[in-house]
VMD Tcl script that draws the C-alpha trace (Angstrom):
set ca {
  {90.53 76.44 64.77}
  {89.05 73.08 63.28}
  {92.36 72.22 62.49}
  {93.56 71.98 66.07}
  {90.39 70.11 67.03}
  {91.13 67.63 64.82}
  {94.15 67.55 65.82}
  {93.54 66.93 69.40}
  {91.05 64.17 68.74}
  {93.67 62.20 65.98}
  {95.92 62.55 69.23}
  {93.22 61.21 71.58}
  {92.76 58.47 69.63}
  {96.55 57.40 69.53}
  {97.34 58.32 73.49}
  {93.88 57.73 75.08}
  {93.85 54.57 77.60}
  {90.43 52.09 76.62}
  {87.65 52.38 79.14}
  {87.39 50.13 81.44}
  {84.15 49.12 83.38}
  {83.88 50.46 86.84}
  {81.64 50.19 89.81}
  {81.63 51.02 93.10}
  {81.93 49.12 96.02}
  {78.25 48.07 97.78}
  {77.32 50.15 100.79}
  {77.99 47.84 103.85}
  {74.30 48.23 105.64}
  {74.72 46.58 108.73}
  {77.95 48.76 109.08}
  {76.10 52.13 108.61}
  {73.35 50.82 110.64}
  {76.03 50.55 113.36}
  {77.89 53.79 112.89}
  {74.68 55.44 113.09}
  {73.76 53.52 116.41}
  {76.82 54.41 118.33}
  {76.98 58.30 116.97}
  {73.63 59.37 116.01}
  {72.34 61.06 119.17}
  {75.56 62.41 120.09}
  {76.59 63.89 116.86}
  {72.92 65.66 117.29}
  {73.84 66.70 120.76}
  {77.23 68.13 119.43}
  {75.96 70.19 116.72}
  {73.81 72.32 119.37}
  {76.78 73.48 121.24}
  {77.80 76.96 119.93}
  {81.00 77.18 120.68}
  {82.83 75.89 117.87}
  {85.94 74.48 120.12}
  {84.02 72.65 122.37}
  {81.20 71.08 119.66}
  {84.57 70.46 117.26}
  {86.19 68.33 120.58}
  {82.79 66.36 121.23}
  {82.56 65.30 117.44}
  {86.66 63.97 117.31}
  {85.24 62.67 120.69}
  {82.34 60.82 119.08}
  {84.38 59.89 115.71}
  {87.49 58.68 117.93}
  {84.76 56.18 120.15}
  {82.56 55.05 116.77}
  {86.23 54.09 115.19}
  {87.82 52.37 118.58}
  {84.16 50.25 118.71}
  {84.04 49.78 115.69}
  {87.73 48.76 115.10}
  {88.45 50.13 112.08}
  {91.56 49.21 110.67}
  {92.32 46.34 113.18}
  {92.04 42.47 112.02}
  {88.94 41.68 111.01}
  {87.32 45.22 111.27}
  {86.64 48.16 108.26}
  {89.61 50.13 106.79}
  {89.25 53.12 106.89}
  {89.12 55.54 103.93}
  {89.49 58.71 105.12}
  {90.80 59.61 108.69}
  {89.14 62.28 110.72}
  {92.34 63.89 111.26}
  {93.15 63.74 107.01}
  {89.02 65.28 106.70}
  {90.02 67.85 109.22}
  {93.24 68.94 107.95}
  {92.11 69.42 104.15}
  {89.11 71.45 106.04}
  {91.44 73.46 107.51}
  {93.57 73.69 104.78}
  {91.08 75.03 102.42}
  {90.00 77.25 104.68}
  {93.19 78.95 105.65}
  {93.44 79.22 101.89}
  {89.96 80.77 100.95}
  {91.14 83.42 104.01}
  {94.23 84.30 102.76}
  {92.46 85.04 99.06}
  {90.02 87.19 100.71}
  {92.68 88.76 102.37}
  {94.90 89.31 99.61}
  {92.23 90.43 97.53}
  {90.69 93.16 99.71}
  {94.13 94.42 100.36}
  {94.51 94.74 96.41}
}
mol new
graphics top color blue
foreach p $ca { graphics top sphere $p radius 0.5 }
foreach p [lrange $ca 0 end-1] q [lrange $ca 1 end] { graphics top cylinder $p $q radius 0.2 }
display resetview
């Protein structure tokens, strides 16, 4: 077992790229500031309906305004990094996929 340990550093050390210094970009304030002006009390508002289609409308609602206001991805405005259609897909996506587990597994 020590022998393939070794073995897998000695290979590390030939394949492995150097590391390089990262850091992350610095949180636009004045940006969040905004976001949370034009969505704050609506997002709130949202999340107390109960019925899931009509609170999951008023929040693309909500994200669709903040983004058009906002002008992301236009000249001169934020790019965006994740789409609230991309967010809601993989959502979706991973849930349909937790649900078919389940499924699968109490069928088993």
């Amino acid at each position: 077992m020590q022998a393939a340990i070794q073995a897998i550093y000695e290979l590390a050390d030939q394949a492995a790229k150097p590391a390089w210094e990262w850091k992350p970009a610095e949180k636009d304030e004045a940006l969040i500031e905004r976001i949370r002006e034009l969505s704050e009390a609506d997002l709130r508002a949202a999340f107390k309906l109960r019925q899931k289609q009509a609170r999951s409308e008023a929040i693309d609602a909500i994200w669709k305004r903040v983004f058009e206001t906002i002008g992301v991805g236009t000249e001169g405005g934020p790019w965006p990094t994740l789409s609230r259609t991309s967010a809601s897909r993989s959502s979706r996506r991973s849930c349909a996929t937790r649900s078919s587990t389940a499924r699968h597994a109490s069928t088993a």
